[in-house]
TIBA-546267 format. One line per 5 residues: their letters; for each residue x, y, z of N, C-alpha, C, O. Coordinates in Angstrom, 1 decimal, decimal comma, padded with zeros to 4 digits. Layout:
% residues N
a> X Y Z X Y Z X Y Z X Y Z; ...;
% end
This chain:
% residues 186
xxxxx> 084,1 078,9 204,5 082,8 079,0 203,9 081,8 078,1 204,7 080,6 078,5 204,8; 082,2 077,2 205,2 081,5 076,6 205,8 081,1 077,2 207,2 079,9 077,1 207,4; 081,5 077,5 207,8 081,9 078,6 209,0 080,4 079,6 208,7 079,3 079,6 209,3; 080,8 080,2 207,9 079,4 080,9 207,3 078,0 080,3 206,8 076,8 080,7 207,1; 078,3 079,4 206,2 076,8 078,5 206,2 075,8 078,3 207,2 074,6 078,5 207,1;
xxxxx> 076,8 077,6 208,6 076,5 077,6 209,4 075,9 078,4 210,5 075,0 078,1 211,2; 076,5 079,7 210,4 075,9 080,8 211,0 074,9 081,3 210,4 074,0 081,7 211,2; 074,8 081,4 208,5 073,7 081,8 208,6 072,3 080,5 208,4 071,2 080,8 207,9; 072,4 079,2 208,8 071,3 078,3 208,7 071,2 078,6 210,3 070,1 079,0 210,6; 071,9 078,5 211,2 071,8 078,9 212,5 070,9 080,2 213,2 070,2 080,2 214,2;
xxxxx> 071,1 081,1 212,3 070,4 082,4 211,9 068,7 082,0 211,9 067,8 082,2 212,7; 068,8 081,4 210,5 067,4 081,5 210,0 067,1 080,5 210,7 065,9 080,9 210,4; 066,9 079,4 211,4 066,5 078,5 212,0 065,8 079,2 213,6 064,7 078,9 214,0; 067,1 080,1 214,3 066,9 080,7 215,2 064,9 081,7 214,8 063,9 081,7 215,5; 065,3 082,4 213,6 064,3 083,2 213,1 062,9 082,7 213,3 062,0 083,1 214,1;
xxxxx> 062,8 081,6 212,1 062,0 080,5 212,1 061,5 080,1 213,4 060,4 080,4 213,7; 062,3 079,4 214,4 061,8 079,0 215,4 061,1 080,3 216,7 060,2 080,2 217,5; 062,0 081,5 216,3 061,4 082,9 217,2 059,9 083,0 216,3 059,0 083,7 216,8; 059,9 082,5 215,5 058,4 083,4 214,6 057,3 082,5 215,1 056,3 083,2 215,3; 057,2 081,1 215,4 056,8 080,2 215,8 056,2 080,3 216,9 055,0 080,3 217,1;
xxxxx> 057,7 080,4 218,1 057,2 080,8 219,3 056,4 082,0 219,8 055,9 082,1 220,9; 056,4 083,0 218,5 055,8 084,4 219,3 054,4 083,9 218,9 053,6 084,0 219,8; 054,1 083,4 217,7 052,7 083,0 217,6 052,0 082,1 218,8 050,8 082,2 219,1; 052,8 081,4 219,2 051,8 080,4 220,3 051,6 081,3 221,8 050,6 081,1 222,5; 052,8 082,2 222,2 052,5 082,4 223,1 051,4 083,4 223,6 050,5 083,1 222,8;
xxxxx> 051,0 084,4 224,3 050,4 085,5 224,8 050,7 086,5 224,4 051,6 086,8 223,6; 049,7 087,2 225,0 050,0 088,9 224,8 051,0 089,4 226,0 050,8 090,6 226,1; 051,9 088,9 226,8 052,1 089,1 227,9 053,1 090,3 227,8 053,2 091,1 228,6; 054,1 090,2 226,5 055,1 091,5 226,3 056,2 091,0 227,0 057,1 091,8 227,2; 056,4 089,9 227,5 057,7 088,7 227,8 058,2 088,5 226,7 057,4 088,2 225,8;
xxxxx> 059,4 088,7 226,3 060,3 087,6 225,6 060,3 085,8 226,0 060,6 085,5 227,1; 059,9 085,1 225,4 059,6 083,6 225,5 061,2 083,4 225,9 062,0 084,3 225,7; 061,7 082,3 226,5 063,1 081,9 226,7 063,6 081,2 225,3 064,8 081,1 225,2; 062,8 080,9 224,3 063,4 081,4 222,8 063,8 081,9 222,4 065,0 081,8 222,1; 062,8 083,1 222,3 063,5 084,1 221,7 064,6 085,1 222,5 065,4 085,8 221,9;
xxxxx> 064,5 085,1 223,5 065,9 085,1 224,6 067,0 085,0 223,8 067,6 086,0 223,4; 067,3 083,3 223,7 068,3 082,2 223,7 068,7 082,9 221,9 070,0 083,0 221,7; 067,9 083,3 220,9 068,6 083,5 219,7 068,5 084,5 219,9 067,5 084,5 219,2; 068,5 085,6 220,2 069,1 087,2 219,9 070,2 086,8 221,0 070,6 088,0 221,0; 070,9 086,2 221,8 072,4 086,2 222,1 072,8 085,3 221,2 074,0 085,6 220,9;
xxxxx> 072,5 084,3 220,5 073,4 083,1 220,1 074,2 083,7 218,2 075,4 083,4 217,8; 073,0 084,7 217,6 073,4 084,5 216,2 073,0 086,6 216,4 072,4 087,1 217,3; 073,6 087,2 215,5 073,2 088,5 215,1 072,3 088,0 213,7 072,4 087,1 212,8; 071,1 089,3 214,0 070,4 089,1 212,9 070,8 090,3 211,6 071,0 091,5 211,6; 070,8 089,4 210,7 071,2 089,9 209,3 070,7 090,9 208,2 069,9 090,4 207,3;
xxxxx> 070,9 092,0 208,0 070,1 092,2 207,0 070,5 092,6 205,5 071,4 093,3 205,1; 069,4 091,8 204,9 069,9 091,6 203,1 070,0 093,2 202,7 069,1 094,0 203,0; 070,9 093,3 202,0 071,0 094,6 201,5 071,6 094,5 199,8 072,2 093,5 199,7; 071,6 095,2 198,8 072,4 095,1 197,7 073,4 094,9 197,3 073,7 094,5 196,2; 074,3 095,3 198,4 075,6 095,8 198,5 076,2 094,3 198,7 075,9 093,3 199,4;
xxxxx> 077,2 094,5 197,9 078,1 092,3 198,6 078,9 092,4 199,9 080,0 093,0 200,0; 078,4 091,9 200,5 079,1 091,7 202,0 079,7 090,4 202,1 079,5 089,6 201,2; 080,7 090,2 203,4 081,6 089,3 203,3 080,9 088,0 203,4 081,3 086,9 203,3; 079,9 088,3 203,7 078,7 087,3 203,8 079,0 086,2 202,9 080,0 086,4 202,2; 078,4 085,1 202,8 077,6 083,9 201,9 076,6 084,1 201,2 075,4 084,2 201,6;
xxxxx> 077,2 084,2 200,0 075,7 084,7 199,1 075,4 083,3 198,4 076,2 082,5 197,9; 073,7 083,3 198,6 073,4 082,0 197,8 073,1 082,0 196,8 072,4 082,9 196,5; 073,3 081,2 195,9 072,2 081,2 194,4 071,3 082,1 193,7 071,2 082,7 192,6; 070,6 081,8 194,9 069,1 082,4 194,6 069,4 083,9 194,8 069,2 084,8 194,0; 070,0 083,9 196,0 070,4 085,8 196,1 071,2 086,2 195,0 070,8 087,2 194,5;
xxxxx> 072,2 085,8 194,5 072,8 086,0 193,3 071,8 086,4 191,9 071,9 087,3 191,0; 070,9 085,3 192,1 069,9 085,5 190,7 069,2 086,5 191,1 068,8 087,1 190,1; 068,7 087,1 192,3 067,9 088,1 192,4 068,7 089,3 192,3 068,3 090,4 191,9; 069,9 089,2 192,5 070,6 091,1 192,6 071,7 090,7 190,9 072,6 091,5 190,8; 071,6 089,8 189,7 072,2 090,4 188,5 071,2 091,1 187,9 070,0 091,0 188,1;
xxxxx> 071,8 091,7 187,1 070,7 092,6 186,0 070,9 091,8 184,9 072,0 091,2 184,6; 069,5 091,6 184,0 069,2 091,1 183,0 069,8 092,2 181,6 068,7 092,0 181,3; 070,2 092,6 181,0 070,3 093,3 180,2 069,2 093,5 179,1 068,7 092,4 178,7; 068,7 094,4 178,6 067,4 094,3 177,9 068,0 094,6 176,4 069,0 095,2 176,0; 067,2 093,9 175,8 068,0 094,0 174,3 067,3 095,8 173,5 066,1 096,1 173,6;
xxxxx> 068,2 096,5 173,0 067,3 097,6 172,1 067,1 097,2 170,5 068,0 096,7 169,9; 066,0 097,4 170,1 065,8 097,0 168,7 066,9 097,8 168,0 067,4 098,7 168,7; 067,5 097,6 166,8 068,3 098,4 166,6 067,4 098,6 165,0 067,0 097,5 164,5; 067,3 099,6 164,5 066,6 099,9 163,1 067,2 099,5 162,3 068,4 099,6 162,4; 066,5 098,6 161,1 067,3 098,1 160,1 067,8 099,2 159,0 067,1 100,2 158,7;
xxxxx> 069,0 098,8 158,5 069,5 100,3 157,8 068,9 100,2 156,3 068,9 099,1 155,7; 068,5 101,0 156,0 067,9 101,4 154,0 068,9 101,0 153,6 069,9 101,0 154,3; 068,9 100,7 152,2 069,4 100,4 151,5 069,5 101,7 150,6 068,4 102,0 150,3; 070,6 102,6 150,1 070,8 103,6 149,6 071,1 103,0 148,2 072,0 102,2 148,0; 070,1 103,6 146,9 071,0 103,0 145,6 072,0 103,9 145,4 072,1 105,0 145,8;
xxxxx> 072,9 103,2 144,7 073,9 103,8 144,6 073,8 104,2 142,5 073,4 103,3 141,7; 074,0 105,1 142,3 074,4 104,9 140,3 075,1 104,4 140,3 075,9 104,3 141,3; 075,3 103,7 138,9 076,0 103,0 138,7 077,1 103,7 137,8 076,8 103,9 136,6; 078,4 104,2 138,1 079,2 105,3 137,7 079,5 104,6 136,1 080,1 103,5 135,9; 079,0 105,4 134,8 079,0 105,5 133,7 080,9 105,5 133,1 081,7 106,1 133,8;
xxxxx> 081,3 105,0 132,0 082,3 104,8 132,2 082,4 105,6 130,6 081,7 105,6 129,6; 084,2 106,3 131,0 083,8 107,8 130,0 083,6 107,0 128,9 083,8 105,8 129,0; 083,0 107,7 127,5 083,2 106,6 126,6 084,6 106,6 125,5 085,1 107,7 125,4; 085,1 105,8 124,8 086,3 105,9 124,7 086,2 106,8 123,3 085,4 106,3 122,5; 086,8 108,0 122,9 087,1 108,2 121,5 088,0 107,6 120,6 089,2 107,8 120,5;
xxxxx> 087,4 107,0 120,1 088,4 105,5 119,4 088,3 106,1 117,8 087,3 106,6 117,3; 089,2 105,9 117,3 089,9 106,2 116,0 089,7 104,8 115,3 089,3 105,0 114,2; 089,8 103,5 115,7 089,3 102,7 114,4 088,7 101,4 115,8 089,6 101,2 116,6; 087,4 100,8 116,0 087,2 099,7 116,6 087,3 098,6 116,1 087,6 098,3 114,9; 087,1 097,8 116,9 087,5 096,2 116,6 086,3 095,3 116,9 085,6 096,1 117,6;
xxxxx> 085,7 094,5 116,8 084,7 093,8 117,1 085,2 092,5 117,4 085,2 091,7 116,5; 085,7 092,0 118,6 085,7 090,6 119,4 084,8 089,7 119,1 083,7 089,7 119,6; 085,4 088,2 118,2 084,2 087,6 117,7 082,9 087,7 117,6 082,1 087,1 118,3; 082,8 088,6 116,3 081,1 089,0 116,3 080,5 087,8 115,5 079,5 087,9 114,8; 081,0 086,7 115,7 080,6 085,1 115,1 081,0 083,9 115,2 080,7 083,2 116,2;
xxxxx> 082,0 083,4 114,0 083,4 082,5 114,4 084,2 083,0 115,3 083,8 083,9 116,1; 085,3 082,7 115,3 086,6 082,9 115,9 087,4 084,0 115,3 088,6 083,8 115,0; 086,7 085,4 114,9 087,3 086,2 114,2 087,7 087,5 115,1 087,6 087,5 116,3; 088,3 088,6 114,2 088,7 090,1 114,6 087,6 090,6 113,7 087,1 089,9 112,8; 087,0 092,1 114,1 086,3 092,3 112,6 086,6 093,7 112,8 086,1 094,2 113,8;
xxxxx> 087,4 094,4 111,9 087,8 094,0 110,6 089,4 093,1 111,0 089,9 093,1 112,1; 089,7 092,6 110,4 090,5 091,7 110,5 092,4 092,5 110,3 093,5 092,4 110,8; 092,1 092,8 109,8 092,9 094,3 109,6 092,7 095,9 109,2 091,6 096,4 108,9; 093,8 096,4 109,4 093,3 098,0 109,6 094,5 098,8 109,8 095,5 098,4 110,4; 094,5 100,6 109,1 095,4 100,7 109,2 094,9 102,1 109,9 093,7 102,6 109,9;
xxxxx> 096,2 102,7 110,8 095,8 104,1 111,5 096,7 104,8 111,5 097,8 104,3 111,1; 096,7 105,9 112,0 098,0 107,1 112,1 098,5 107,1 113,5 097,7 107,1 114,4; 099,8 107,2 113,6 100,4 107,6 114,9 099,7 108,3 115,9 099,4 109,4 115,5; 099,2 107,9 117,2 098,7 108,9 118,0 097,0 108,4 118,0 096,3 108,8 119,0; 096,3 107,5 117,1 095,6 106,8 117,4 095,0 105,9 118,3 095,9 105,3 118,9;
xxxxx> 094,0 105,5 118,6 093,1 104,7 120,0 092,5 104,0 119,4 091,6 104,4 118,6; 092,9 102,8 119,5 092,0 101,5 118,9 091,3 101,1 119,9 091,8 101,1 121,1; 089,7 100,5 119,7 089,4 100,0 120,7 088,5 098,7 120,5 087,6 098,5 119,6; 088,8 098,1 121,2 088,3 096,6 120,2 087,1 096,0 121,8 087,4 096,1 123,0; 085,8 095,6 121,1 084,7 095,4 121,7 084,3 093,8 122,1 084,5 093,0 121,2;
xxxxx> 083,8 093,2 123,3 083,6 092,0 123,2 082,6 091,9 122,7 081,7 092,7 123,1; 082,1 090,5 121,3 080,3 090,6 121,6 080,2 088,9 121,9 079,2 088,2 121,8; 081,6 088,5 122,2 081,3 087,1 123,1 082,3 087,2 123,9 083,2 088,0 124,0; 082,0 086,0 124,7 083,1 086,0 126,1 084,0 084,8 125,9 083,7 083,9 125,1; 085,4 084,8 126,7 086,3 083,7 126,4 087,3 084,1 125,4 087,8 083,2 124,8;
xxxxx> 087,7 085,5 125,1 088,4 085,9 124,5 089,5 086,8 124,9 089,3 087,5 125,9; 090,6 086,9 124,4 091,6 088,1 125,0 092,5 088,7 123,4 092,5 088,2 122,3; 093,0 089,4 123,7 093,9 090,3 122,5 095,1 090,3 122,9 095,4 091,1 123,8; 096,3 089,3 122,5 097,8 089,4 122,7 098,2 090,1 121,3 097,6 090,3 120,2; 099,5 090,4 121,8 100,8 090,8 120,5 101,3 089,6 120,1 101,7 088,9 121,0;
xxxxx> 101,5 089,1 118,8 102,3 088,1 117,9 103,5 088,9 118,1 104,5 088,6 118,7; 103,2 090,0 117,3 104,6 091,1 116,8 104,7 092,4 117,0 103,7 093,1 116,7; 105,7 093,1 117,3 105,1 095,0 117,8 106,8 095,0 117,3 107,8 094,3 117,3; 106,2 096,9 116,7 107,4 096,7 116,2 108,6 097,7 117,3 108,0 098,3 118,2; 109,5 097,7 117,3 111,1 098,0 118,3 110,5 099,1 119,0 110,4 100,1 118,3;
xxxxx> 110,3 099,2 119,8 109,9 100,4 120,8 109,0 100,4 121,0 108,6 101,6 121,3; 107,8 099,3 121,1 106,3 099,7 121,2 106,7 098,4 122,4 107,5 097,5 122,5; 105,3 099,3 123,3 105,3 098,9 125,2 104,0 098,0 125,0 103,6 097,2 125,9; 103,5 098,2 124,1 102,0 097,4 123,7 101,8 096,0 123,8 102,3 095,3 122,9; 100,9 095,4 125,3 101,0 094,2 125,9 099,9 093,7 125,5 099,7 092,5 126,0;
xxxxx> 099,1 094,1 124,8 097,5 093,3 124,9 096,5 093,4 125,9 097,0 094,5 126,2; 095,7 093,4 126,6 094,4 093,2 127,5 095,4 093,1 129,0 096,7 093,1 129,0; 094,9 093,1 129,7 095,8 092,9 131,2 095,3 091,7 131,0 094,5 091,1 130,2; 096,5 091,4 132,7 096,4 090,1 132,8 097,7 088,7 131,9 098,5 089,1 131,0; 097,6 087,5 132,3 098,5 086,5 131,5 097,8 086,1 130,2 096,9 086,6 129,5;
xxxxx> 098,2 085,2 130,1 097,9 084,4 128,5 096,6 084,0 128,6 095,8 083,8 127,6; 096,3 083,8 129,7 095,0 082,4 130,9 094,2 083,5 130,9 093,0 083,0 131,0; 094,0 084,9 130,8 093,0 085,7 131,5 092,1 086,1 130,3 092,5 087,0 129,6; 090,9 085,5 130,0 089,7 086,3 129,4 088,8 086,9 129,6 088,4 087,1 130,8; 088,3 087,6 128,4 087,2 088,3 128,9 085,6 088,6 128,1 085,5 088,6 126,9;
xxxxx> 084,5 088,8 129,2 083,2 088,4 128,8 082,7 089,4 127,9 083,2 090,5 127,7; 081,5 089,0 127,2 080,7 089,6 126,5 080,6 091,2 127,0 080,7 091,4 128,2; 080,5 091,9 126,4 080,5 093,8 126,9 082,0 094,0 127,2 082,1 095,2 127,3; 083,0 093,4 127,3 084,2 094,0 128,2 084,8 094,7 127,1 085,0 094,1 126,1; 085,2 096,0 127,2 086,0 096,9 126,3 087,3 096,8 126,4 087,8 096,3 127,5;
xxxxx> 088,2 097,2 125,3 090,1 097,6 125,6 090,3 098,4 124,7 090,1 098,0 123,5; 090,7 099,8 125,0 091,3 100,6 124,2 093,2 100,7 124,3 093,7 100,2 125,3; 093,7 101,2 123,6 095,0 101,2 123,7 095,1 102,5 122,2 094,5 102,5 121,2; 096,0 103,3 122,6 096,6 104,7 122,2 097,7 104,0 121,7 098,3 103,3 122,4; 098,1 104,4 120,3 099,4 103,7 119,8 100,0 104,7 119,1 099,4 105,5 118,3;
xxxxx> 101,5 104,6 119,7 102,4 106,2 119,7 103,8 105,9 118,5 104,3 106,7 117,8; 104,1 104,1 118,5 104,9 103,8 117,7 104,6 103,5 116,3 103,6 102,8 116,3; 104,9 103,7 115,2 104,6 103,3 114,1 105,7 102,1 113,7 106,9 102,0 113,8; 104,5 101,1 113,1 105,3 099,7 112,4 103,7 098,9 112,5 102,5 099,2 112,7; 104,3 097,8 112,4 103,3 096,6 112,1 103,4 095,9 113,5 104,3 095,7 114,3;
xxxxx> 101,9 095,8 113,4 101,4 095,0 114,9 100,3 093,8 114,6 099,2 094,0 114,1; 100,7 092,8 114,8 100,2 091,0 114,5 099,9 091,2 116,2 100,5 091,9 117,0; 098,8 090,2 116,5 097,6 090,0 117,1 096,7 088,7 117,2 096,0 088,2 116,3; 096,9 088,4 118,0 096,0 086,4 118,2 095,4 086,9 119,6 095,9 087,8 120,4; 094,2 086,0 119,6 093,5 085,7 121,1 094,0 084,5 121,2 094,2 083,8 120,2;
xxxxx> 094,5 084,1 122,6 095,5 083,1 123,3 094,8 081,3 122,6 095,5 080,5 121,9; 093,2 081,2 123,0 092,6 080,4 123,7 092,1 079,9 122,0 091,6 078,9 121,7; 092,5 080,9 120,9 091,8 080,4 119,7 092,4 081,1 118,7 091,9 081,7 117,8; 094,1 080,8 118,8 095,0 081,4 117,8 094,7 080,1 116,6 094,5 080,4 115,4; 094,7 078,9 117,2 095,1 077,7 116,6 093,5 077,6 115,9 093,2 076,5 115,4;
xxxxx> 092,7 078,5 115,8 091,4 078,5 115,2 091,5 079,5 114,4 090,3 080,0 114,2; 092,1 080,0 113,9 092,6 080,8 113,0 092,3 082,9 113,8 092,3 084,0 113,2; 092,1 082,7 114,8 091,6 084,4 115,7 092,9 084,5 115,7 093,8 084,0 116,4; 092,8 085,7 114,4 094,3 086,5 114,6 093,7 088,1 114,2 092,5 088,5 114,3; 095,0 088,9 113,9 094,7 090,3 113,6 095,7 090,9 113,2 096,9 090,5 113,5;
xxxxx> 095,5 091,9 112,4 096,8 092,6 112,3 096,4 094,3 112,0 095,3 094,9 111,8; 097,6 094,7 112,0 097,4 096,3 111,5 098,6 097,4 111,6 099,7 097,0 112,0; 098,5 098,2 111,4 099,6 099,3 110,9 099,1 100,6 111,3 098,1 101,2 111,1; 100,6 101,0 112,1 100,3 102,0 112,5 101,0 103,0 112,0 102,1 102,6 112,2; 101,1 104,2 111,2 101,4 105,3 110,2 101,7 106,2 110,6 101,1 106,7 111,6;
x> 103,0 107,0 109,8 103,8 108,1 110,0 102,9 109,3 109,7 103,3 110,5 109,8;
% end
């Protein structure tokens, strides 16, 4: 690398000093013993785009990258979306999710086999477990564990296929008297 430095500061110095000399001298159409002396000592160079085994400097490097130019990119719309309506449930007897104290309302209730109960929040912090189901009923209460409630608006229907007696507490306020019961009929 150095090898090359050298030749080309040798180069441009030769240049420099040929440009010099042609100015001081005549019109005479002589080569000066200057400019002689550097067209044998160094070949002259020429810059081109292309990378050669050359020594590229800095500056030549910063003149031959490309900057990349940024494109605006359009900001995307915002598309509304509906808000997809949720079917409504045909419920055979509802429930009302503490519509005050710590209650069921109606508190009890009776229905026929093949029935859809569907019990409404109108507060939040509440859930619907089984106390008691009777021998063959799959009936779990609200999804979720014992810990999981739910807010004001949240619906639960459930279709009940077994007939017997079904007892009913919210987890979080059994011990506040939120219980339920009801019967399901032959």
């Amino acid at each position: 690398m150095d090898r090359n430095r050298r030749q080309f500061l040798g180069a441009l110095t030769a240049v420099v000093t040929g440009t010099i000399a042609g100015c001081s001298g005549g019109d005479s159409g002589e080569p000066s013993p200057t400019e002689t002396a550097t067209a044998t000592q160094a070949p002259t160079r020429t810059a081109t785009g292309t990378p050669t085994d050359s020594v590229t400097t800095p500056a030549e490097t910063a003149t031959r990258t490309e900057t990349p130019t940024e494109t605006a990119t359009p900001t995307a719309t915002a598309t509304e979306t509906p808000t997809p309506t949720e079917t409504p449930v045909d419920a055979d007897q509802e429930v009302a999710v503490a519509p005050g104290d710590f209650v069921f309302e109606p508190e009890s209730f009776e229905v026929p086999v093949g029935s859809t109960v569907l019990w409404v929040w109108e507060a939040g912090g509440h859930n619907v477990k089984p106390t008691a189901t009777p021998s063959g009923s799959d009936w779990s209460g609200t999804p979720g564990d014992d810990g999981k409630t739910y807010s004001s608006g949240y619906e639960y229907a459930y279709t009940f296929e077994v007939p017997g007696e079904y007892e009913y507490h919210c987890v979080p306020h059994q011990s506040l008297g939120m219980t339920g019961l009801f019967t399901v009929t032959e």
